[in-house]
ZADO-1210 file (C-alpha; in nm, 4 decimals, padded with zeros to 6 digits):
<atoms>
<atom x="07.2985" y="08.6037" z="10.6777" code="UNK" pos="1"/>
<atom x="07.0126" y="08.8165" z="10.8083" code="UNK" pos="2"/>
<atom x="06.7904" y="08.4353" z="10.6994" code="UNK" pos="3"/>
<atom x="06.9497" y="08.2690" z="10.9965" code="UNK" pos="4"/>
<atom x="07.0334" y="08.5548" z="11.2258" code="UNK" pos="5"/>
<atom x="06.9959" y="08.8972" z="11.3293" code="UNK" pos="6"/>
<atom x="07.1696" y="09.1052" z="11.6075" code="UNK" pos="7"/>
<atom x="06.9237" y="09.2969" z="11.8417" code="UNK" pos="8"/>
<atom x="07.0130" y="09.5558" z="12.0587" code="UNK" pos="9"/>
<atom x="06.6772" y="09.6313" z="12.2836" code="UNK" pos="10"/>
<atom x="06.6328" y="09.9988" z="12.3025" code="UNK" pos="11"/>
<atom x="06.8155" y="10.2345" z="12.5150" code="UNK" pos="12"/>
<atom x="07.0880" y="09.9615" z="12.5994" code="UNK" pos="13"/>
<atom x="07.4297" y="09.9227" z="12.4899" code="UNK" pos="14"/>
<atom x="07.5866" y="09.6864" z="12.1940" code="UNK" pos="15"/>
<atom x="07.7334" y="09.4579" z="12.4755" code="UNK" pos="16"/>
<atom x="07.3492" y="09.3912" z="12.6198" code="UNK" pos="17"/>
<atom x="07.2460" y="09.2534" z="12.2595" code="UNK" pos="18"/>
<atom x="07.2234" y="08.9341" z="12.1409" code="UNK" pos="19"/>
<atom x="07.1521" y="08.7218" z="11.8484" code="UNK" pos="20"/>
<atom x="06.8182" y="08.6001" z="11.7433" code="UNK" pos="21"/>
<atom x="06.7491" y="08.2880" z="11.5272" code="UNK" pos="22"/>
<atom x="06.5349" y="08.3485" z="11.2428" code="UNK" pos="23"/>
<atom x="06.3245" y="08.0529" z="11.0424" code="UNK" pos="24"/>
<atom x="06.6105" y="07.9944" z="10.7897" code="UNK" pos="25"/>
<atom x="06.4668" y="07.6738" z="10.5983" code="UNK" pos="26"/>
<atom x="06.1206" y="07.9069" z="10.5302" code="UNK" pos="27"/>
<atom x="06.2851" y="08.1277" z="10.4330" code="UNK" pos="28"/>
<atom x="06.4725" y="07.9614" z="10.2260" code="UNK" pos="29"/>
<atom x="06.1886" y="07.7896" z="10.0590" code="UNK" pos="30"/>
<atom x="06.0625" y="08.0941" z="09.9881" code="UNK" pos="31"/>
<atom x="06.3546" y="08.2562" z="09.8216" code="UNK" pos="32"/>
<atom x="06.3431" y="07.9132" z="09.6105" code="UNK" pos="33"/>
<atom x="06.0447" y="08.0005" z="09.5028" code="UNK" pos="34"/>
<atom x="06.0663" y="08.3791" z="09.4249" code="UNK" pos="35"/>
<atom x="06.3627" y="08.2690" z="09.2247" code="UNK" pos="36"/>
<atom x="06.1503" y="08.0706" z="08.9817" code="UNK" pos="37"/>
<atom x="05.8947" y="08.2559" z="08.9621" code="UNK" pos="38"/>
<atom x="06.1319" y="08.5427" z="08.8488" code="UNK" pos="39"/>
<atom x="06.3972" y="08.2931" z="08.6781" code="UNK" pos="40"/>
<atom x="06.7182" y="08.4614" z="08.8573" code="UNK" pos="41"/>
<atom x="07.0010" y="08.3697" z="09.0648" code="UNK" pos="42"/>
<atom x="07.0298" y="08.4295" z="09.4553" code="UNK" pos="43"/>
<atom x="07.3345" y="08.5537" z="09.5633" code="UNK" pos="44"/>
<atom x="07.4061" y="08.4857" z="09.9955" code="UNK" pos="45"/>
<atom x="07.5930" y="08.7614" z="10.1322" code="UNK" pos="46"/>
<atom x="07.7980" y="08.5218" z="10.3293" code="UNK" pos="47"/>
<atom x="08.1177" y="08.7611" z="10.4762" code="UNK" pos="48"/>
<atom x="08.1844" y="08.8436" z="10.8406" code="UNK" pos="49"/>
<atom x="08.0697" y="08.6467" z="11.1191" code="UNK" pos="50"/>
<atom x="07.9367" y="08.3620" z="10.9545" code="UNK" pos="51"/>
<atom x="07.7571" y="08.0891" z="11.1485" code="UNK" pos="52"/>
<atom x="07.9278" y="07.7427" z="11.0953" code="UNK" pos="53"/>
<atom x="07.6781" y="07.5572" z="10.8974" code="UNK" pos="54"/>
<atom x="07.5741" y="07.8520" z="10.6941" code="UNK" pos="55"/>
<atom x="07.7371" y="07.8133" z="10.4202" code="UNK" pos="56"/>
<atom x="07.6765" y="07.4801" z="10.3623" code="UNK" pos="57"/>
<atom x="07.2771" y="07.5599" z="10.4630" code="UNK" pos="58"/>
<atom x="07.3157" y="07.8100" z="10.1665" code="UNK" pos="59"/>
<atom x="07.4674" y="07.5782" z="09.9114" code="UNK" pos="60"/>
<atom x="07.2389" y="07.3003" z="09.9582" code="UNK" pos="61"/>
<atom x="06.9564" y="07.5196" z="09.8823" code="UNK" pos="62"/>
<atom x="07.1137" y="07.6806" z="09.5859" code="UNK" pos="63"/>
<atom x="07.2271" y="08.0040" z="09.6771" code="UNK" pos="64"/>
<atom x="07.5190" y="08.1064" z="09.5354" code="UNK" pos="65"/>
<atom x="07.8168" y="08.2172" z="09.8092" code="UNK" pos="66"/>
<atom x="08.0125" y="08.5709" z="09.7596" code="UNK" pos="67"/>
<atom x="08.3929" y="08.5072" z="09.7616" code="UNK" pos="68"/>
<atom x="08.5765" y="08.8070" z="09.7649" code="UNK" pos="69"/>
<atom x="08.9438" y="08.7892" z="09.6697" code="UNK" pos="70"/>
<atom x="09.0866" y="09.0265" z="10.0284" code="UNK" pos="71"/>
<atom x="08.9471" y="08.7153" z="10.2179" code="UNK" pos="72"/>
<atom x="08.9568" y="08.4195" z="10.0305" code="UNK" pos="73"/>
<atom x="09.2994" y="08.3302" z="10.2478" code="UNK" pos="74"/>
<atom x="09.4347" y="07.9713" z="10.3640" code="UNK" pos="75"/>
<atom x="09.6117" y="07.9053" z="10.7281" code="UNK" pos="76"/>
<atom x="09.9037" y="08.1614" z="10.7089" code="UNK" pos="77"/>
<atom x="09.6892" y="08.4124" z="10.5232" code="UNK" pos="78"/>
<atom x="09.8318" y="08.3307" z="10.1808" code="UNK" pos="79"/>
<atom x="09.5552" y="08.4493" z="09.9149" code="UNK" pos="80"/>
<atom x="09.3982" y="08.0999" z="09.8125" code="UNK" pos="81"/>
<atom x="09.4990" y="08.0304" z="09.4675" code="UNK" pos="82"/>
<atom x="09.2007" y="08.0422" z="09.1930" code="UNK" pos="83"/>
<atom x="09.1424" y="07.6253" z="09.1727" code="UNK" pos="84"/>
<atom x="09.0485" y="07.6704" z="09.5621" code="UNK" pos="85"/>
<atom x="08.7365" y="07.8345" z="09.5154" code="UNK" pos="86"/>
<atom x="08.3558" y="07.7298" z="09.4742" code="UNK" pos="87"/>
<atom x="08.1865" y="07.6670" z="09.1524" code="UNK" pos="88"/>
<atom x="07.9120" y="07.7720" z="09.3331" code="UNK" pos="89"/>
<atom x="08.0011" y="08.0939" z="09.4240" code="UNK" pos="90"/>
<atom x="08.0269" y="08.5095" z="09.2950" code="UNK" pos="91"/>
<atom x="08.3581" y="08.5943" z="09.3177" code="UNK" pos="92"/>
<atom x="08.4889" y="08.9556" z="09.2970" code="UNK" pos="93"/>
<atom x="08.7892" y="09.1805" z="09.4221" code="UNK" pos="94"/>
<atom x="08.6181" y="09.4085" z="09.6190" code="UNK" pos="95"/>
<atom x="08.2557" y="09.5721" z="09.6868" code="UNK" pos="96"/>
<atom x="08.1316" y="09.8898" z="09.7675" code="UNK" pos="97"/>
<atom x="08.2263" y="09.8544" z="10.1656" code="UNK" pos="98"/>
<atom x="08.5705" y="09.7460" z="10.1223" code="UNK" pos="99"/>
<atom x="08.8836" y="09.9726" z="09.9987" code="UNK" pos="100"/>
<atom x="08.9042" y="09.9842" z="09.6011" code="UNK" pos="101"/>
<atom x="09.2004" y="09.7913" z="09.4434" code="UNK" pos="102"/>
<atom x="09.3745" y="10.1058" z="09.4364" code="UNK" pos="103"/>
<atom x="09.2988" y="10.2145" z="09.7896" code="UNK" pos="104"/>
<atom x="09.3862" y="09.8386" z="09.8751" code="UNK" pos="105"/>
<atom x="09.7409" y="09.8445" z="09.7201" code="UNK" pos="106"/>
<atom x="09.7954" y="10.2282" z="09.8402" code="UNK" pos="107"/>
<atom x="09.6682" y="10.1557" z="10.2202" code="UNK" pos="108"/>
<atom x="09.4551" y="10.4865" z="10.1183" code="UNK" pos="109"/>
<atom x="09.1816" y="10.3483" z="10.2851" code="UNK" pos="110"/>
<atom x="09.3781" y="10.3337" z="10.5934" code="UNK" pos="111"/>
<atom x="09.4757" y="10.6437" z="10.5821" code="UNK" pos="112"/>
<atom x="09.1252" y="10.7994" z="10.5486" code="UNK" pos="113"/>
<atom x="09.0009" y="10.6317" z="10.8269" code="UNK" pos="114"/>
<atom x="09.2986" y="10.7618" z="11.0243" code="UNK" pos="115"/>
<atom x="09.2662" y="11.0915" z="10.8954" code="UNK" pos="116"/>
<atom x="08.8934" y="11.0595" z="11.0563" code="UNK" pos="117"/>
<atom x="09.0473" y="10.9709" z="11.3739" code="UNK" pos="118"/>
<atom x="08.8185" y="10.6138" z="11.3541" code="UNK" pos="119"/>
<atom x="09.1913" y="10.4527" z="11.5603" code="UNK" pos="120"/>
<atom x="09.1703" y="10.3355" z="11.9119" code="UNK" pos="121"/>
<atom x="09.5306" y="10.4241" z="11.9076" code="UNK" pos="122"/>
<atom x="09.8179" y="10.4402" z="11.6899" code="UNK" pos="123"/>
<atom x="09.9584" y="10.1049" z="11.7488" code="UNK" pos="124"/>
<atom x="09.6247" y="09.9514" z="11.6205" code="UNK" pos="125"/>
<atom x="09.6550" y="10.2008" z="11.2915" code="UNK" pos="126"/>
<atom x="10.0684" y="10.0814" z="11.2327" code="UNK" pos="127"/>
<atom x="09.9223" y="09.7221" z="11.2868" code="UNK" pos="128"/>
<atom x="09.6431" y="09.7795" z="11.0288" code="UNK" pos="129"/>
<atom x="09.9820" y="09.9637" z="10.7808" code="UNK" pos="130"/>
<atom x="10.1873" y="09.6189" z="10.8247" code="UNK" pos="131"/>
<atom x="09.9270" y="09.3732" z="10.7971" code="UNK" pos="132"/>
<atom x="09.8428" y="09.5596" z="10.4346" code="UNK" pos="133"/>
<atom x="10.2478" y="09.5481" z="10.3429" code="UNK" pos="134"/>
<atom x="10.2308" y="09.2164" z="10.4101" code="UNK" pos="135"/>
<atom x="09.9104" y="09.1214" z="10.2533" code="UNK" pos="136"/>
<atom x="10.0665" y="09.3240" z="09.9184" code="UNK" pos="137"/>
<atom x="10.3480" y="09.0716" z="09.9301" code="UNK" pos="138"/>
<atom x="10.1063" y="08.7684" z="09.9191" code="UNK" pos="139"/>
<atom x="09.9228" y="08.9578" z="09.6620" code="UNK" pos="140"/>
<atom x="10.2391" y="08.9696" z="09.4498" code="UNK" pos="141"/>
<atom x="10.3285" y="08.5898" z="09.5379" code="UNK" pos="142"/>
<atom x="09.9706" y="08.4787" z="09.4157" code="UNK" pos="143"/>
<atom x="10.0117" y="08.6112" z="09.0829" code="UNK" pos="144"/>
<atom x="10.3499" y="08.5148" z="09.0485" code="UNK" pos="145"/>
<atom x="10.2225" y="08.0868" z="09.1518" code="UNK" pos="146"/>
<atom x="09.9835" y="08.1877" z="08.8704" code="UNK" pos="147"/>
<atom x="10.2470" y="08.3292" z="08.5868" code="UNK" pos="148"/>
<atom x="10.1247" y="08.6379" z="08.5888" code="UNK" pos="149"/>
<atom x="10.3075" y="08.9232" z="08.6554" code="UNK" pos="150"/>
<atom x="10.3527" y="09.0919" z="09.0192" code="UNK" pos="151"/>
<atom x="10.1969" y="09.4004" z="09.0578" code="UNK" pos="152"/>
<atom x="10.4655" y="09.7017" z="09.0167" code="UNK" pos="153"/>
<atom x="10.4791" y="09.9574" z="09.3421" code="UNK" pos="154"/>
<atom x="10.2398" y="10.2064" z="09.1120" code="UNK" pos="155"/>
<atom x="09.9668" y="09.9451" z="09.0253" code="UNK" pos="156"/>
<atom x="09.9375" y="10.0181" z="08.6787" code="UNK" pos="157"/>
<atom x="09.6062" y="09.9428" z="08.4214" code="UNK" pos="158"/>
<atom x="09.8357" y="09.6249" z="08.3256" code="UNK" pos="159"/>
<atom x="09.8431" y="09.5480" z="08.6814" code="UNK" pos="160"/>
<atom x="09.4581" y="09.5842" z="08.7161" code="UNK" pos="161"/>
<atom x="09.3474" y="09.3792" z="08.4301" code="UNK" pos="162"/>
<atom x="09.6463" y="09.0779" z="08.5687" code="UNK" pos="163"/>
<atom x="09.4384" y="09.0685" z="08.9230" code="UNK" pos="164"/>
<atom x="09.0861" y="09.0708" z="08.7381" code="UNK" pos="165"/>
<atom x="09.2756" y="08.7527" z="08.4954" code="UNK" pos="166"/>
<atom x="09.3891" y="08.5311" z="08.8040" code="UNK" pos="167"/>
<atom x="09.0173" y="08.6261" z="08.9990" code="UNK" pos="168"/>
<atom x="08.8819" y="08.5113" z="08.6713" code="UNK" pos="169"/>
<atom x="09.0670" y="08.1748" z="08.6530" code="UNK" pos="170"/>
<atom x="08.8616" y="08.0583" z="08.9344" code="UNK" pos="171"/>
<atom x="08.6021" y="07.8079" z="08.8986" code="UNK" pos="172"/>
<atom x="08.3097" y="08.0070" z="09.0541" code="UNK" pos="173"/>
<atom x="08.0040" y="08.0815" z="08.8224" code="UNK" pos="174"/>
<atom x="07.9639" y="08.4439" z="08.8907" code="UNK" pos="175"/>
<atom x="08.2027" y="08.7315" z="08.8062" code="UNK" pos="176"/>
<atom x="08.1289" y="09.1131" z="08.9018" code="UNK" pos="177"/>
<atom x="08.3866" y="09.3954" z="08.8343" code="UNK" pos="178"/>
<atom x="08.3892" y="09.7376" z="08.9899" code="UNK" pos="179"/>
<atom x="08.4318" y="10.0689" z="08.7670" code="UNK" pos="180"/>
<atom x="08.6255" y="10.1775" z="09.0128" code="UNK" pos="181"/>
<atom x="08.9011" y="09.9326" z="09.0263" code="UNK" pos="182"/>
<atom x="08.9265" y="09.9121" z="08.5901" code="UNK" pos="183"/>
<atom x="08.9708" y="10.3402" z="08.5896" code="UNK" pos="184"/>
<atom x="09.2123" y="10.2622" z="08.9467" code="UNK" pos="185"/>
<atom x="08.9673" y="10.4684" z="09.1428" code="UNK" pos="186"/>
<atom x="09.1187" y="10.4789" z="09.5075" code="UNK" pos="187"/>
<atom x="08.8220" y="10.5800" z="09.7169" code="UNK" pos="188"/>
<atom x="08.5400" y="10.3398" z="09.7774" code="UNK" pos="189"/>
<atom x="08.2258" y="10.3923" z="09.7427" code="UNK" pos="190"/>
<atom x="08.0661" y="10.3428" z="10.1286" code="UNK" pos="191"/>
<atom x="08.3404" y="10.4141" z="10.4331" code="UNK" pos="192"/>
<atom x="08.1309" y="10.2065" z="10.6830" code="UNK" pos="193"/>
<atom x="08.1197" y="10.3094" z="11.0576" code="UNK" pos="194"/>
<atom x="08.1184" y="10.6798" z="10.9027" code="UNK" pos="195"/>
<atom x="07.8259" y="10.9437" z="10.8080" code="UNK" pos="196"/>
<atom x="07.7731" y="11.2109" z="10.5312" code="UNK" pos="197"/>
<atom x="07.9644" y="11.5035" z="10.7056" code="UNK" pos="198"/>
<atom x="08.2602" y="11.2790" z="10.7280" code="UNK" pos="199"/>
<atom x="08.3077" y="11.1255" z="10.3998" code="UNK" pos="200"/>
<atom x="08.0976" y="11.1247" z="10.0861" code="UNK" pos="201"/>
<atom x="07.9091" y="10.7682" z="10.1129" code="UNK" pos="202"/>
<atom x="07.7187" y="10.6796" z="09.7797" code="UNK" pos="203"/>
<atom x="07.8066" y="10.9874" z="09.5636" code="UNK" pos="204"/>
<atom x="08.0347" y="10.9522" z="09.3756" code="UNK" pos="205"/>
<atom x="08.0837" y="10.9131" z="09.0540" code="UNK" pos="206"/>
<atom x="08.2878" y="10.6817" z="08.7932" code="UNK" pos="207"/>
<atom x="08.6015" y="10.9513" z="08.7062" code="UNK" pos="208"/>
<atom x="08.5765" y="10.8107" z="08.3370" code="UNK" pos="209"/>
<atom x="08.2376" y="10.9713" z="08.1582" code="UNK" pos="210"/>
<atom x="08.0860" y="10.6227" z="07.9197" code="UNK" pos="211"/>
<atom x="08.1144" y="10.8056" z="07.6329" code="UNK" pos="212"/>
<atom x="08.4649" y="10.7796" z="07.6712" code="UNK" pos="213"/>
<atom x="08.5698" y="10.4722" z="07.7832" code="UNK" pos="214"/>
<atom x="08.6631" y="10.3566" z="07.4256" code="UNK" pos="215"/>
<atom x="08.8711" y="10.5610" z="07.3619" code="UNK" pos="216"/>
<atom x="09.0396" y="10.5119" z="07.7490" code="UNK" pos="217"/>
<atom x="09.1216" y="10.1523" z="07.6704" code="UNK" pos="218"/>
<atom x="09.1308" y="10.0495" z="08.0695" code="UNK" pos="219"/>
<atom x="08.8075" y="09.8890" z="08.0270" code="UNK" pos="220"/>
<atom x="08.8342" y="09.7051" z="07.7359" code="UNK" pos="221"/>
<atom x="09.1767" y="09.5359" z="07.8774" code="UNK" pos="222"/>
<atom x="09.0308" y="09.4178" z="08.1808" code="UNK" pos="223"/>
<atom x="08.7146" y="09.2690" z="07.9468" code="UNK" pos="224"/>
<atom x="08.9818" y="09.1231" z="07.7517" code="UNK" pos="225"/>
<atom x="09.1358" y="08.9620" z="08.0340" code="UNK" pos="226"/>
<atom x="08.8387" y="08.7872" z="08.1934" code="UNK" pos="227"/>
<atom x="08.7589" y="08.6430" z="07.8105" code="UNK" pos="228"/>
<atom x="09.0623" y="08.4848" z="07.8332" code="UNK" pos="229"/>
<atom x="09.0979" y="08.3669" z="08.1252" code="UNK" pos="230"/>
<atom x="08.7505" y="08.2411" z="08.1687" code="UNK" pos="231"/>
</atoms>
């Protein structure tokens, strides 16, 4: 988004006293088309948060892939949107590295780390956050279920994992990523934003199976599996 926009804050002033300023986004564009030839890849938009309105579509027309990620992909009542609602054009995924694992997720651990951290305004903003996610673990469940596959059990379980990464699969968008952390049901992500290194341990750490032995683990190979077959 930083093509169209960026948020200034002069310095020595408050948040409040910025505002956004419009960048040359078809330029910029062009030249992205370019670079993109001249080093045959795909550009992927990081189009999540405050998006402007025409954006997207900006984006699309130009050729640059959109990022769906499955927390937000939601319709009016916040339902999860089911896979034939998404994008061809598009990268879908579960998560990334700013958002709570699928473990953390389903286990509200993130939740309670950032509590823990004392990051709430007040408690009745963390118990809203709490319901919101026991809610949004119910439409989880009733996703899958619309999709035949089966609900997620109260433990999330490696059969669980590689179900979620089968009905993300089934969608129509191009692009697929999976994160280590949500195959080995990892529960800490790997960036906590709004915090710094002496309050949680942002880009360091590591994947809790060693690649030597994921073979022999099995958890990787079932999710793999799943994506073949649904995709």
């Amino acid at each position: 988004m930083g093509l169209s926009r960026l948020f200034w804050i002069p310095q020595g002033m408050e948040p409040a006293e910025g505002a956004y300023v419009a960048y040359p986004l078809a330029d910029l564009l062009a030249l992205l088309a370019l670079e993109s030839v001249r080093n045959a890849c795909l550009i992927v938009g990081e189009d999540l948060g405050t998006v402007a309105d025409d954006l997207r579509q900006r984006l699309a027309d130009a050729g640059v892939y959109s990022y769906r990620v499955l927390y937000f992909e939601r319709d009016a009542r916040g339902g999860f949107l089911p896979p034939d609602r998404y994008p061809a054009q598009a990268l879908v995924t579960i998560s990334t590295q700013d958002l709570p694992t699928l473990r953390g997720f389903w286990q509200a651990s993130d939740i309670a780390t950032r509590d823990a951290l004392g990051m709430f305004r007040d408690p009745q903003a963390r118990d809203a956050q709490y319901a919101a996610r026991n809610a949004d673990r119910a439409r989880l469940r009733d996703a899958l279920a619309r999709e035949g596959l089966p609900p997620p059990a109260d433990a999330l379980g490696p059969q669980d994992v590689a179900a979620m990464h089968n009905y993300v699969a089934r969608t129509p968008c191009a692009l697929m990523t999976v994160q280590l952390e949500d195959v080995f049901g990892q529960a800490p992500q790997a960036n906590l934003p709004g915090t710094t290194d002496d309050q949680y341990p942002n880009w360091r750490r590591k994947v809790a199976v060693d690649l030597a032995d994921w073979e022999g683990d099995g958890r990787f190979a079932a999710v793999c599996a799943e994506v073949r077959a649904a995709r």
